[in-house]
Every structure is written in C-alpha cells, then in structure tokens.
N, CA, C and O atoms as CSV, one atom per row, in Angstrom:
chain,resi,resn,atom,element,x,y,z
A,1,UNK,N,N,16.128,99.008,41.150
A,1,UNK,CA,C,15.333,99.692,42.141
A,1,UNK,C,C,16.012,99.626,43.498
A,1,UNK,O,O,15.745,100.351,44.456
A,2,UNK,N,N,16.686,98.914,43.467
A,2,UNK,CA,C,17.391,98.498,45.122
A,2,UNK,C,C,18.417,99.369,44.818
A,2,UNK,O,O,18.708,99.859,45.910
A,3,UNK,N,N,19.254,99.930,43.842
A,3,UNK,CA,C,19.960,100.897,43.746
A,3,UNK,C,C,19.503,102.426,43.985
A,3,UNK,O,O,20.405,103.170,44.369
A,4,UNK,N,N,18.320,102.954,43.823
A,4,UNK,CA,C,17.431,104.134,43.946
A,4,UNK,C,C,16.751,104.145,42.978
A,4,UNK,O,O,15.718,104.321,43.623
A,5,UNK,N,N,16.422,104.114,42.013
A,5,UNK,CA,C,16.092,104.408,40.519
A,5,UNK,C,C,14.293,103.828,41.067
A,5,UNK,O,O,13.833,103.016,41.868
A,6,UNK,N,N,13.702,104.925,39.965
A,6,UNK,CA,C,12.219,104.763,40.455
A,6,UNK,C,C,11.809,103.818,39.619
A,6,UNK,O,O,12.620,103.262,38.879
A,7,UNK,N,N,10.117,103.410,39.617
A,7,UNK,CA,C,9.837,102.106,38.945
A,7,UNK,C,C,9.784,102.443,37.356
A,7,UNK,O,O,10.313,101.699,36.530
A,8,UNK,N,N,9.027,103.755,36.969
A,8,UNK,CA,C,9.145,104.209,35.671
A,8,UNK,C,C,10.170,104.039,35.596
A,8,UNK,O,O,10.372,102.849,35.356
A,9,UNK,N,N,11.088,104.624,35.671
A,9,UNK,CA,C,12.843,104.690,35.011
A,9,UNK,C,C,13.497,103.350,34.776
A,9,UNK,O,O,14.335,103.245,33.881
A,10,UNK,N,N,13.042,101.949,35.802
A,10,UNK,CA,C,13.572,100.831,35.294
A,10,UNK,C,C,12.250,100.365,34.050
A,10,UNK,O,O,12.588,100.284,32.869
A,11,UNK,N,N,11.366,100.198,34.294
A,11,UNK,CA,C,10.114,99.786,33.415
A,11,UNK,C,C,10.974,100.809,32.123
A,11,UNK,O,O,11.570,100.081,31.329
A,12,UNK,N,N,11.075,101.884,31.904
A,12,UNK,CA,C,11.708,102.362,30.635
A,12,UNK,C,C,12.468,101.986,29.900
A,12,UNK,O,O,12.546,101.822,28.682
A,13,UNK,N,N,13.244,101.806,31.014
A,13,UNK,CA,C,14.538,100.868,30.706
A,13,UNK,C,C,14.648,99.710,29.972
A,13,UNK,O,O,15.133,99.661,28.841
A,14,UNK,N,N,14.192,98.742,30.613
A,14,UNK,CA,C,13.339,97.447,30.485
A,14,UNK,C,C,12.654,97.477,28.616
A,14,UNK,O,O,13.142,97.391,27.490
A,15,UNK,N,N,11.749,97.594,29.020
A,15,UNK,CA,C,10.544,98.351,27.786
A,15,UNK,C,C,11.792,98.722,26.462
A,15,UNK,O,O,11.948,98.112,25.404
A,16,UNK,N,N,12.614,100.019,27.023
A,16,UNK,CA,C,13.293,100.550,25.829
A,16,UNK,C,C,14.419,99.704,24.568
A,16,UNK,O,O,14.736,99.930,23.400
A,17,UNK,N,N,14.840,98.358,25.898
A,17,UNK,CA,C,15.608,97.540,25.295
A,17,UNK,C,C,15.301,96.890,24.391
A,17,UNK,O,O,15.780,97.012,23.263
A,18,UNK,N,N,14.065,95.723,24.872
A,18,UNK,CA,C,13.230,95.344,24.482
A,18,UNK,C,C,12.508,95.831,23.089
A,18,UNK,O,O,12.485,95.019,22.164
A,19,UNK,N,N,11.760,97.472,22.854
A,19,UNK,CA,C,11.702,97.664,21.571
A,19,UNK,C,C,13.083,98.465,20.663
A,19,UNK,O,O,12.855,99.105,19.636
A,20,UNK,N,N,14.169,98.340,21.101
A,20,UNK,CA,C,15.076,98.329,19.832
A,20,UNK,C,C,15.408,96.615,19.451
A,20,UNK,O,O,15.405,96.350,18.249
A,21,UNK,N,N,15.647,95.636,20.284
A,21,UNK,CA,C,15.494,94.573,19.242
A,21,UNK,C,C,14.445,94.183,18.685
A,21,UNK,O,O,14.540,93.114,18.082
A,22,UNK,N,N,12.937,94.973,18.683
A,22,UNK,CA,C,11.917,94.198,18.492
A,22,UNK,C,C,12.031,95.103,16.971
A,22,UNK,O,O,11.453,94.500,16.067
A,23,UNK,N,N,12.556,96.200,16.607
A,23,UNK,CA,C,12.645,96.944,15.817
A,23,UNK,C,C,13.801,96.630,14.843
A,23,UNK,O,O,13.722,96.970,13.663
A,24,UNK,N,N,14.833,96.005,15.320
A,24,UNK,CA,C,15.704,95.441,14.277
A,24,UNK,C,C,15.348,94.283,13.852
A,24,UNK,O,O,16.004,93.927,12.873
A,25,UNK,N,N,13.941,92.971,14.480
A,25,UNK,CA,C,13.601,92.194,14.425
A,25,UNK,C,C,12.511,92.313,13.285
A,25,UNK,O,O,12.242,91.348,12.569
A,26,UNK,N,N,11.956,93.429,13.164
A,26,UNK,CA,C,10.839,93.864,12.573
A,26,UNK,C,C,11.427,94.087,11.524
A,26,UNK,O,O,11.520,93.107,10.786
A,27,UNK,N,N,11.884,95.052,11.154
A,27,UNK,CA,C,12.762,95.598,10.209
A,27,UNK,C,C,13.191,94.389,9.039
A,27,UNK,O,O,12.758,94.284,7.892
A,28,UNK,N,N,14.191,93.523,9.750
A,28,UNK,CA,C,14.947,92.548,9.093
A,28,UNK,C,C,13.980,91.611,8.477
A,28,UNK,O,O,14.246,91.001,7.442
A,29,UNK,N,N,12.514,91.460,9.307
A,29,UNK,CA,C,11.911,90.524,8.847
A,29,UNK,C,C,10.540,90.956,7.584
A,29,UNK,O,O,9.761,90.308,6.884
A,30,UNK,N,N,10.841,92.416,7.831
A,30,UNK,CA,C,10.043,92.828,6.339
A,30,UNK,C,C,10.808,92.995,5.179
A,30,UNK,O,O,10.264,93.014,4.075
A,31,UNK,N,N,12.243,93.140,5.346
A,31,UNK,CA,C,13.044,92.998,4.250
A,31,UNK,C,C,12.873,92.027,3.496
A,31,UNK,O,O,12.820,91.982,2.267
A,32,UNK,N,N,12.743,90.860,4.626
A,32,UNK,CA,C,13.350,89.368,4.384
A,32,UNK,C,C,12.021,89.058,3.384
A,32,UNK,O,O,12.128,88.671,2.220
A,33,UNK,N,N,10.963,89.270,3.969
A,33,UNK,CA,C,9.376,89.064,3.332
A,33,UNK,C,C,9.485,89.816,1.910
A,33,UNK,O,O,9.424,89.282,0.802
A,34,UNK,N,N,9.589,90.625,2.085
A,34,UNK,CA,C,9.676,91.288,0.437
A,34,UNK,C,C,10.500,91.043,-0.445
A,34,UNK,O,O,10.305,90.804,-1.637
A,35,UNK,N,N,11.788,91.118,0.343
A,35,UNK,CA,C,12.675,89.834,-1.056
A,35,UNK,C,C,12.305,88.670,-1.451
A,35,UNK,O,O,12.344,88.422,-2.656
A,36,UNK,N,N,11.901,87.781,-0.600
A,36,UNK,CA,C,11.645,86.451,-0.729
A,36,UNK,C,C,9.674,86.427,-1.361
A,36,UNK,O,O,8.996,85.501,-1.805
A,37,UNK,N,N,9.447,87.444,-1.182
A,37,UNK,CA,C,7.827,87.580,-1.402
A,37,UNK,C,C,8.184,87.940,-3.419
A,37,UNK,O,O,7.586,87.268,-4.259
A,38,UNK,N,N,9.163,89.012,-3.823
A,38,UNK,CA,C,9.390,89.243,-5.212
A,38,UNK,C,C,10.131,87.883,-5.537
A,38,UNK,O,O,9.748,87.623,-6.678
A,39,UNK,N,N,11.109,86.744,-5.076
A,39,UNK,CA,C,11.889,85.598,-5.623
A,39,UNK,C,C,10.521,84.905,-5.767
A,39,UNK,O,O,10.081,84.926,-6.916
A,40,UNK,N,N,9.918,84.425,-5.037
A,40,UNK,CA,C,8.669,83.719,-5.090
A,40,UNK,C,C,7.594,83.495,-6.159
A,40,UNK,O,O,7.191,82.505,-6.770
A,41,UNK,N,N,7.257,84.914,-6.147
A,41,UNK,CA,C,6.203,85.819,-7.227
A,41,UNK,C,C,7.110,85.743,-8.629
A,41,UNK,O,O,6.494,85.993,-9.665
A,42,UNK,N,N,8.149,85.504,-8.706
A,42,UNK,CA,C,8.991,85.267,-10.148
A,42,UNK,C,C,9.201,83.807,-10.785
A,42,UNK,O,O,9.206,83.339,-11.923
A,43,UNK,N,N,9.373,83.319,-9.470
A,43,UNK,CA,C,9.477,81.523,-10.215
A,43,UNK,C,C,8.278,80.896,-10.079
A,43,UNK,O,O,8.107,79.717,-10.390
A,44,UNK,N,N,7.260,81.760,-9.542
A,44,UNK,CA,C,6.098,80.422,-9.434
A,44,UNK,C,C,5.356,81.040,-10.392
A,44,UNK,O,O,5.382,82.240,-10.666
A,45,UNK,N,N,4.519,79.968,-11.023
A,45,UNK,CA,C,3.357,80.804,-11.925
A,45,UNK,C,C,2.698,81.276,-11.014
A,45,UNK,O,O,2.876,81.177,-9.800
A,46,UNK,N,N,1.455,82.119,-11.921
A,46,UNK,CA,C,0.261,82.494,-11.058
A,46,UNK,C,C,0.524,82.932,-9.325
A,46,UNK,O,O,-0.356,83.273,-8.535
A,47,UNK,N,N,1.604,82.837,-9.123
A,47,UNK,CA,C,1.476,83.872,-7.172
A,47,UNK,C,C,1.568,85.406,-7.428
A,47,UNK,O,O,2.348,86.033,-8.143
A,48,UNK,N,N,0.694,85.766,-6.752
A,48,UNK,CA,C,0.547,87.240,-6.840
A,48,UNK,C,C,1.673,87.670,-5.423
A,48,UNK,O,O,1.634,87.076,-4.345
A,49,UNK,N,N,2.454,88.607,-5.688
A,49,UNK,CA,C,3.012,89.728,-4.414
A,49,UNK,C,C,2.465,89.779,-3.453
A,49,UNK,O,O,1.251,89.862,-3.644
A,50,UNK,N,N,2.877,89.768,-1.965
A,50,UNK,CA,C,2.290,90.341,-1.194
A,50,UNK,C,C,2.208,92.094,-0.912
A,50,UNK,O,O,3.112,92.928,-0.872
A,51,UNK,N,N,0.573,92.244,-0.726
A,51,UNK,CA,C,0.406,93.713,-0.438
A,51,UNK,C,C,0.795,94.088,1.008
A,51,UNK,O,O,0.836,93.539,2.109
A,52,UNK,N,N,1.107,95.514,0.364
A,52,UNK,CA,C,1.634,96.409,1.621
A,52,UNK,C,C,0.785,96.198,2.781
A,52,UNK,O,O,1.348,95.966,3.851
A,53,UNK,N,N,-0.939,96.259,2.718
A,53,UNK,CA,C,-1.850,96.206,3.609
A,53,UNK,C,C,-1.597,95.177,4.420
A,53,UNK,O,O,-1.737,95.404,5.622
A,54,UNK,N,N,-1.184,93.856,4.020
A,54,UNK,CA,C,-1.181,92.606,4.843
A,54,UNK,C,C,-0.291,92.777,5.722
A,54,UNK,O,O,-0.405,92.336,6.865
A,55,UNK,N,N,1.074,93.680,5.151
A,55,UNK,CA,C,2.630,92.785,5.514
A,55,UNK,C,C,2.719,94.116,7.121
A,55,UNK,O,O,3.338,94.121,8.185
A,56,UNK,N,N,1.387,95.370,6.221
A,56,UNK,CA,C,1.229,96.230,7.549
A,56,UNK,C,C,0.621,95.703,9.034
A,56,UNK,O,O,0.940,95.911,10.204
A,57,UNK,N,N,-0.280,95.017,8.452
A,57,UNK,CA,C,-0.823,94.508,9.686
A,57,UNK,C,C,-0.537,93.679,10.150
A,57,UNK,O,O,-0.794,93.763,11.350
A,58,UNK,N,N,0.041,92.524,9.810
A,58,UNK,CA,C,0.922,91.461,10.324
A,58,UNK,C,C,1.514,91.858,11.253
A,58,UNK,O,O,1.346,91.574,12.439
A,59,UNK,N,N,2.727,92.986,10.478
A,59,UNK,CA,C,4.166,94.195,11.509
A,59,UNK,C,C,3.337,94.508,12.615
A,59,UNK,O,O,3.760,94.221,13.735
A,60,UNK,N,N,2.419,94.953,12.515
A,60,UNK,CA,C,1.678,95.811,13.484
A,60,UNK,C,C,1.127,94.754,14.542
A,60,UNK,O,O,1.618,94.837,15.668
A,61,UNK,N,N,0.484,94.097,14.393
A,61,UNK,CA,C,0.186,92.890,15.248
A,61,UNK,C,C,1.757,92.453,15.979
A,61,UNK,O,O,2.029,92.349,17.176
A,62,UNK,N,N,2.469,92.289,15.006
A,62,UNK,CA,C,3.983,91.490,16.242
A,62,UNK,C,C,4.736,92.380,16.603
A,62,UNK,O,O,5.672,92.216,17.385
A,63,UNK,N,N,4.412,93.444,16.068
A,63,UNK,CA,C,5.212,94.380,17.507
A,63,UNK,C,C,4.353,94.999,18.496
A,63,UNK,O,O,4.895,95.779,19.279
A,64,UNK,N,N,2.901,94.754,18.616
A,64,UNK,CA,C,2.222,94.629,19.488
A,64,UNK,C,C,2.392,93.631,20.949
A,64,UNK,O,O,2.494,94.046,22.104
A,65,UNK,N,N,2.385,92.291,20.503
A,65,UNK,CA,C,2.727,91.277,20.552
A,65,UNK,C,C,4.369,91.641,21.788
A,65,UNK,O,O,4.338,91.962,22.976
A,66,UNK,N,N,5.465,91.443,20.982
A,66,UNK,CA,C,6.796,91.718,21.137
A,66,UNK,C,C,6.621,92.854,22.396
A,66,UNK,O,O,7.196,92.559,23.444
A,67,UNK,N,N,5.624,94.535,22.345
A,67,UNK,CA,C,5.888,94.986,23.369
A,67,UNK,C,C,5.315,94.656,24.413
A,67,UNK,O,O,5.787,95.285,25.360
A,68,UNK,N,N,4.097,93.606,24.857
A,68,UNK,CA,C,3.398,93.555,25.597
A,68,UNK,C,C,4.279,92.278,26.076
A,68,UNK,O,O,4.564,92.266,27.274
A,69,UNK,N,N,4.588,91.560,25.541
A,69,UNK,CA,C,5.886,90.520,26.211
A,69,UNK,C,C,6.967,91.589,26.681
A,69,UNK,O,O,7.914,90.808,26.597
A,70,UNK,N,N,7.403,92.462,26.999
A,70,UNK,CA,C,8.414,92.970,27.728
A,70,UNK,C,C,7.731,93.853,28.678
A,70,UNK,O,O,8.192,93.899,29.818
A,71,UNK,N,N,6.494,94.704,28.327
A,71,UNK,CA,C,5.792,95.664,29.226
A,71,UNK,C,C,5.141,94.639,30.572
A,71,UNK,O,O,5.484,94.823,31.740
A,72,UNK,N,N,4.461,93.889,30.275
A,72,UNK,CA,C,4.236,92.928,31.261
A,72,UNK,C,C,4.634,92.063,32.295
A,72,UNK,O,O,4.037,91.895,33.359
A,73,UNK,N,N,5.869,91.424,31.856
A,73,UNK,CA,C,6.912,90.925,32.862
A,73,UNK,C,C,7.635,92.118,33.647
A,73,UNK,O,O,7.816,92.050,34.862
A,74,UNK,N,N,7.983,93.072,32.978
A,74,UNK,CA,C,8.859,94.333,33.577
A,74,UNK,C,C,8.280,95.184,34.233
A,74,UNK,O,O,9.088,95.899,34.825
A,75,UNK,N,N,6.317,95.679,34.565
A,75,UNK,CA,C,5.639,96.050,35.247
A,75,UNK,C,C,5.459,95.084,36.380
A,75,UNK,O,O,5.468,95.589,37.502
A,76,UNK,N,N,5.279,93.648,36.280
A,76,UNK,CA,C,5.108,92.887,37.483
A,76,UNK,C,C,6.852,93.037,38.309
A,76,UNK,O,O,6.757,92.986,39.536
A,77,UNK,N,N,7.709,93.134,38.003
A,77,UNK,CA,C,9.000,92.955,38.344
A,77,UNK,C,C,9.196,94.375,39.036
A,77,UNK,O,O,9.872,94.401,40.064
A,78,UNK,N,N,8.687,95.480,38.576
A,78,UNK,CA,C,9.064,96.980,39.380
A,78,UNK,C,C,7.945,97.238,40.312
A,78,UNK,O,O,7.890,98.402,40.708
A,79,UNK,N,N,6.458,95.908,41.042
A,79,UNK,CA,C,5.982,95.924,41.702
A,79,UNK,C,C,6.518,95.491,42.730
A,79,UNK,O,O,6.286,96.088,43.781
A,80,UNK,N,N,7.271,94.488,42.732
A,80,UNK,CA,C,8.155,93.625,44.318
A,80,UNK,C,C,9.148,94.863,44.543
A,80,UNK,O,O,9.756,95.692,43.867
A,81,UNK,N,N,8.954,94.500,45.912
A,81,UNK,CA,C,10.039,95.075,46.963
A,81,UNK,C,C,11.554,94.400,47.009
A,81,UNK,O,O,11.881,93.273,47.379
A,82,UNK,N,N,12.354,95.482,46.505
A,82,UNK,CA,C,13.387,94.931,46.252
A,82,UNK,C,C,14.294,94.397,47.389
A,82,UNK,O,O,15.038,93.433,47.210
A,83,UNK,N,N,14.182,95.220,48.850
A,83,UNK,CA,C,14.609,94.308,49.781
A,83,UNK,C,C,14.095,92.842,49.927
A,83,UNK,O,O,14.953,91.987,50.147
A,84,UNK,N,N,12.949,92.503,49.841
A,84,UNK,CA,C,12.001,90.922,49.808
A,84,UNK,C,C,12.999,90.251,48.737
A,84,UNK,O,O,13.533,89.199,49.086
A,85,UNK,N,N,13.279,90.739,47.537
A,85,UNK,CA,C,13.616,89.889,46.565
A,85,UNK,C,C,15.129,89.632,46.675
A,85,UNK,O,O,15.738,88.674,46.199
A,86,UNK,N,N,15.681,90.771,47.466
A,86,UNK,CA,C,17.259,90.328,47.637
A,86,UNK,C,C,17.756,89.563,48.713
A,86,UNK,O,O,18.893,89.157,48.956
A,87,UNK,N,N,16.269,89.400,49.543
A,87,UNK,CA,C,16.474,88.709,50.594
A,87,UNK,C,C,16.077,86.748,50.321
A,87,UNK,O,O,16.420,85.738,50.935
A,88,UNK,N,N,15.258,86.982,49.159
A,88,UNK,CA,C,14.961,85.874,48.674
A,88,UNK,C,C,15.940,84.589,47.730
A,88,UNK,O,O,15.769,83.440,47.322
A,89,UNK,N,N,17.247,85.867,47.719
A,89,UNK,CA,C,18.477,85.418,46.932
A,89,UNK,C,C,19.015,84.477,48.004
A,89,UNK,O,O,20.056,83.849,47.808
C-alpha cells in the first residue's frame, strides 16, 4: 500500500496466496485420508470406510477455517496507514 496499490488489491493478494496453499493442503490431505482410510478398512476387522459426507464436511469446515486465518489478519493489516507503520520501523 505504501507503494500505491489499493487495499482490495493487497487483501487479494494476501487472501489469493493463502488459498492456493490452503488448496494444495486440502487436496493432499484428502488423498492422504482415503488411502490410508481404504489401508485401514483392509487390515482391521470390522472398520467401515470413511463416507464421502464426513470427509465433505470436515474439507469444508478447514478451508473455512484456513480462509478466515488469512482474510482476517490481511483486512486488519490494509486498515493501518502505511506511512504510521513505516514510521514505526
């Protein structure tokens, strides 16, 4: 912002980074669940699979989670005045 750039455009910024690792984080970790959810369900007696419904809402909850940890810090941060804060350096 002390460069010109408006507060949307860094908050985007910010935000946009933020959900591509939260998306390779997501990703990797439903793989990981479903492989290890079918190894599981094979050597143990009696464990049933996990359903799609759960492993949906779980995902859905932590990338909830994941964006509101980056939307939040990065909205309070494009509220300060960036002269105050470079002066605070």
């Amino acid at each position: 912002m002390a460069l010109g750039e408006h507060r949307g455009d860094v908050l985007r910024l910010v935000v946009g980074q933020a959900a591509r690792l939260e998306a390779v984080g997501l990703g990797l970790g439903v793989l990981g669940a479903v492989a290890l959810g079918r190894v599981m369900a094979s050597a143990l007696f009696g464990l049933v699979r996990p359903d799609a419904a759960n492993l949906a809402v779980v995902t859905a909850f932590q990338a909830a989670v994941a964006f509101a940890t980056a939307w939040i810090p990065a909205r309070r941060a494009t509220r300060i005045d960036p002269l105050r804060a470079l002066r605070g350096e």
